[in-house]
C-alpha positions as CSV (number, residue, x, y, z in Angstrom):
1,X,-6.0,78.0,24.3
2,X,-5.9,74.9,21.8
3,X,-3.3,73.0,19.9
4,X,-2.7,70.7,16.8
5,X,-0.6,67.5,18.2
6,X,0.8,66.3,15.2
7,X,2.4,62.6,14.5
8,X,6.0,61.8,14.4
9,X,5.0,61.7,10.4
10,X,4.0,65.5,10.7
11,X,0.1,64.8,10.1
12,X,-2.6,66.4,12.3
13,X,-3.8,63.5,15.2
14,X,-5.8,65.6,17.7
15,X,-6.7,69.1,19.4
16,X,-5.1,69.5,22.9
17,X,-6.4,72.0,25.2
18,X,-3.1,73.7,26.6
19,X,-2.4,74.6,30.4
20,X,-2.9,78.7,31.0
21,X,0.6,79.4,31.1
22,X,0.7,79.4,27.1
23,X,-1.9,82.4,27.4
24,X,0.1,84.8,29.7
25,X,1.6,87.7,28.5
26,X,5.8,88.1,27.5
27,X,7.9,90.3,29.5
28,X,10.9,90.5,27.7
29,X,12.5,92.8,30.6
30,X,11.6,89.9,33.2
31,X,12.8,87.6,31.0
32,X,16.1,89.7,30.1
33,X,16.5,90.1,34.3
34,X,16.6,86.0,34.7
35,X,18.8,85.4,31.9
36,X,21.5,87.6,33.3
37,X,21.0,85.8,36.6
38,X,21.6,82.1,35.5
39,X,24.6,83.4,33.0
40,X,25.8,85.1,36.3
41,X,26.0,81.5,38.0
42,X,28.5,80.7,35.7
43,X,31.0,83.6,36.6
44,X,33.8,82.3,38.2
45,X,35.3,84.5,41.5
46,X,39.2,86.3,40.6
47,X,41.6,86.8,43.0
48,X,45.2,87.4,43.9
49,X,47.7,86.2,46.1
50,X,47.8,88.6,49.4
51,X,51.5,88.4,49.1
52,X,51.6,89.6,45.4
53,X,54.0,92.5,44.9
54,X,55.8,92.5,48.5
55,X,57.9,89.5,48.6
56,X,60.9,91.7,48.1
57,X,63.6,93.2,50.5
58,X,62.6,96.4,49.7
59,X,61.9,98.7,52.7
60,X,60.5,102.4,53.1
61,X,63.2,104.3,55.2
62,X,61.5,107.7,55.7
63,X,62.0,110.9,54.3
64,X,64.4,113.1,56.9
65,X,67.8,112.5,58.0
66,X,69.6,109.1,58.7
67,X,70.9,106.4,56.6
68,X,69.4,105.0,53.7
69,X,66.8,108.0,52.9
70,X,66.5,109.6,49.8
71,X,66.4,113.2,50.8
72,X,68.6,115.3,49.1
73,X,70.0,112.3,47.0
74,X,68.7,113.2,43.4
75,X,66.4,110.5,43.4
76,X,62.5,109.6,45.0
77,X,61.8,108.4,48.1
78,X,60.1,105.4,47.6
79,X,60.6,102.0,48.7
80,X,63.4,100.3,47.8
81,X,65.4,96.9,47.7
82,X,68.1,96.5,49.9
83,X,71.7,96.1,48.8
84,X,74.6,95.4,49.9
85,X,77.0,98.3,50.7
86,X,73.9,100.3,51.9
87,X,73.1,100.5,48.2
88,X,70.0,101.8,47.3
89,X,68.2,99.6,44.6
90,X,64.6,99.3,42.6
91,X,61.9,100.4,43.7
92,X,59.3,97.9,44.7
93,X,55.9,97.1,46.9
94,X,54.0,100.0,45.6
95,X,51.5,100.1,42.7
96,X,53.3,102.5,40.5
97,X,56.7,100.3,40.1
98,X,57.8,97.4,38.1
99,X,57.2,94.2,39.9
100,X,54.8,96.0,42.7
101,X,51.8,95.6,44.5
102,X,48.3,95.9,41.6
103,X,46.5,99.2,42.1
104,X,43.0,97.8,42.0
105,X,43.5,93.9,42.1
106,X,40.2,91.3,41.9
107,X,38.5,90.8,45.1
108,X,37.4,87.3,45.7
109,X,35.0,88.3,48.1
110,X,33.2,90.6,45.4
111,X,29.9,89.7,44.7
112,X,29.4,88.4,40.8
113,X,26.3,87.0,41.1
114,X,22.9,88.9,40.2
115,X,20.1,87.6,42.7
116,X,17.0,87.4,41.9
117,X,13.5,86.4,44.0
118,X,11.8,82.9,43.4
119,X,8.9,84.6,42.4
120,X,10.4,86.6,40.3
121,X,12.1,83.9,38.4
122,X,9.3,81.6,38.3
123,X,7.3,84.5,36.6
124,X,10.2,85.2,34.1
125,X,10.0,81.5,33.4
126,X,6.5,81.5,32.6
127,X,6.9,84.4,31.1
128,X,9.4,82.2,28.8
129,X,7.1,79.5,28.1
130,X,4.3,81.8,26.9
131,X,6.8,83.7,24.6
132,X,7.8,80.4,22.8
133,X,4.0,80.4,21.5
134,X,3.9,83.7,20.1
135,X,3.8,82.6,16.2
136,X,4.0,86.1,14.8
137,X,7.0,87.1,16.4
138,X,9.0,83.9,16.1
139,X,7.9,83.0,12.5
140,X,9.2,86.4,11.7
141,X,12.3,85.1,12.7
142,X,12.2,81.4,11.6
143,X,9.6,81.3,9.1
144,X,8.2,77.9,10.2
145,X,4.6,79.0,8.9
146,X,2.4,76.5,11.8
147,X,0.7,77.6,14.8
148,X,3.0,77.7,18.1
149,X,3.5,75.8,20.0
150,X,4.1,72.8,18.4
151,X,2.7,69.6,20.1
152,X,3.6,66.1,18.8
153,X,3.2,62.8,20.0
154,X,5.4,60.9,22.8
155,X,6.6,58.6,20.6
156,X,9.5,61.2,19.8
157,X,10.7,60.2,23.1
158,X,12.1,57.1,21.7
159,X,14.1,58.3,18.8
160,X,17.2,57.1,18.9
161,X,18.9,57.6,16.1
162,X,19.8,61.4,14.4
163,X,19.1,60.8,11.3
164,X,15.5,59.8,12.7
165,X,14.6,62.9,14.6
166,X,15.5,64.6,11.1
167,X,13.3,63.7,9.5
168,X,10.4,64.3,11.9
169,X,11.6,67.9,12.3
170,X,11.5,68.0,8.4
171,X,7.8,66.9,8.6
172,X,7.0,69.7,11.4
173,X,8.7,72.4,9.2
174,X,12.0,72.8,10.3
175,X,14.2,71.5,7.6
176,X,15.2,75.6,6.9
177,X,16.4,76.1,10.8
178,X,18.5,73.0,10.6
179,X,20.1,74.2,7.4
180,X,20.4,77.4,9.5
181,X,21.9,75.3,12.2
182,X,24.7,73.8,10.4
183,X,26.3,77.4,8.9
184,X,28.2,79.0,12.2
185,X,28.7,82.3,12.7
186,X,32.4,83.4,12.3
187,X,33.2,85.4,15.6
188,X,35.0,89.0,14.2
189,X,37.8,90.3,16.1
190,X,41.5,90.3,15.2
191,X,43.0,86.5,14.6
192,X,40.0,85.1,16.0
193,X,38.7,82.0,14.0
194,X,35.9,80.6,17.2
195,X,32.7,79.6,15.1
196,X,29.5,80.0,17.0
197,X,26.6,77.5,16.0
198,X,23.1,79.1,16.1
199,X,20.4,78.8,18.5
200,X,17.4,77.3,16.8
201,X,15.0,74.8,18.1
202,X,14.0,73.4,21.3
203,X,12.7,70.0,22.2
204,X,11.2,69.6,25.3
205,X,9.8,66.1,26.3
206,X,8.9,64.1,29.5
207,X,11.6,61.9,29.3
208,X,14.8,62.7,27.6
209,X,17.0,59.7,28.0
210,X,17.1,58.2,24.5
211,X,16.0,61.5,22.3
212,X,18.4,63.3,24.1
213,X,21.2,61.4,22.4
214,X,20.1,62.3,19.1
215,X,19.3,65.1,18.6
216,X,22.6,66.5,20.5
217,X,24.6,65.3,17.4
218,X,22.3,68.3,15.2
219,X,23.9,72.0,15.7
220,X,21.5,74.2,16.9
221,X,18.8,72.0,18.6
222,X,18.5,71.4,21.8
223,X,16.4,68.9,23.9
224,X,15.3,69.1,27.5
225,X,13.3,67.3,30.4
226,X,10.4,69.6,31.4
227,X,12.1,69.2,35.1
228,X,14.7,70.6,33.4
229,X,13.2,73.9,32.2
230,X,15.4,77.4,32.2
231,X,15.4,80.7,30.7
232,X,18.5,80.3,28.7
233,X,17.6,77.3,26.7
234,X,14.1,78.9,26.5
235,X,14.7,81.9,25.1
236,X,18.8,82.6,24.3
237,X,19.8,86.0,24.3
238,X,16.0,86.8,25.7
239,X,14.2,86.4,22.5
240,X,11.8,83.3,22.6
241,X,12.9,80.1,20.4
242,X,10.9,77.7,18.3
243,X,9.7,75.0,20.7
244,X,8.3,71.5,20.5
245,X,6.7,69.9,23.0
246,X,5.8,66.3,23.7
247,X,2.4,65.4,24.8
248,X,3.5,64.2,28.2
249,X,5.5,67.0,28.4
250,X,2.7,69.4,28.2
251,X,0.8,67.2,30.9
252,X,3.5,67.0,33.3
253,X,4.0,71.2,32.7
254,X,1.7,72.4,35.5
255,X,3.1,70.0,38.0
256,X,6.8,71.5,37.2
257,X,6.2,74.9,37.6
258,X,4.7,74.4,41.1
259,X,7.5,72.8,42.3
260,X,9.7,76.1,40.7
């Protein structure tokens, strides 16, 4: 499989040939499996206090004969706070009354996480990567209208400045996502007002030290190291997103995904 590498300008420099993984097949249930994983990673454990619900004087008495029970009294035999007098008062401790134990409470020793294999996830990644250079499907979506995946020169590495890498995504064809990018998506529910920006393009390069910077300040666009690589910023919600890719990054790809 072949690709156009295209100038920071957006012309047409040379034909690269592209490393096998761009020809494998997409497995949207593999991918859909990983996702759910790494998003699982970010659960964070609940719990409750042991204590919760029984720091009280209350005290369960029995239910025949003797002082303090209920029997006979017009009222339930539960547990109950001790007063003075040999008053009987609230009940407490037990899941049904005010201030009492929680019927089903969080266990922190639950597991929340969704395992997966290494092999597994290395083949949803791939799986990821070959998805991002299906053109029919994601033109459908983003109407870029150029062959996927998009290959341009290192020299996107050093952009520094936002409005720069602008205009380079203009010249690839993106100038409609970024418009996209820049319109959030009003969350419904009642008195909600959270906007949520859009997931539109990815940048992946070799070295993202100084691109990185701008292109964080653009809503929508993220950019990667290829060491960084992960389903989620790959393909968000497990549908594969518009990607650009340096020329080193490309090189450096095989190399990445045996150390996976």
């Amino acid at each position: 499989m072949q690709a156009d590498v295209y100038s920071i300008e957006g012309n047409k420099k040379e034909t690269l040939e592209l490393p096998q993984v761009f020809s494998m097949e997409y497995r949207e249930d593999l991918v859909k499996r990983a996702l759910l994983s790494e998003q699982s990673e970010r659960f964070q454990p609940q719990g409750h206090s042991p204590l919760a619900g029984l720091q009280t004087t209350a005290l369960y008495v029995g239910t025949y004969g003797g002082y303090r029970r209920g029997r006979h009294m017009g009222i339930a035999i539960r547990p109950r706070q001790k007063l003075g007098g040999g008053a009987m008062g609230d009940v407490r401790r037990i899941p049904s009354a005010v201030k009492g134990k929680r019927a089903h409470p969080h266990m922190t020793i639950k597991i929340i996480k969704e395992r997966i294999n290494k092999k597994e996830y290395s083949k949803a990644l791939e799986s990821a990567i070959a998805g991002c250079a299906i053109s029919t499907e994601i033109n459908a979506r983003h109407q870029i209208g150029r062959q996927l995946p998009i290959i341009i020169e290192d020299a996107i590495e050093k952009v520094a400045k936002t409005k720069d890498l602008i205009k380079v995504l203009n010249s690839l064809g993106f100038s409609k996502d970024i418009e996209v990018s820049h319109k959030p998506k009003l969350l419904t529910g009642r008195g909600s007002r959270k906007r949520k920006f859009r997931k539109t393009l990815l940048i992946i390069v070799n070295d993202s030290k100084s691109v990185g910077k701008a292109g964080r300040n653009i809503a929508g666009v993220d950019v990667i190291g290829v060491k960084e690589l992960n389903i989620e910023a790959l393909a968000p919600g497990a549908l594969p997103r518009p990607t650009v890719w340096s020329k080193s990054a490309v090189a450096a790809l095989p190399a990445v995904l045996k150390e996976m």
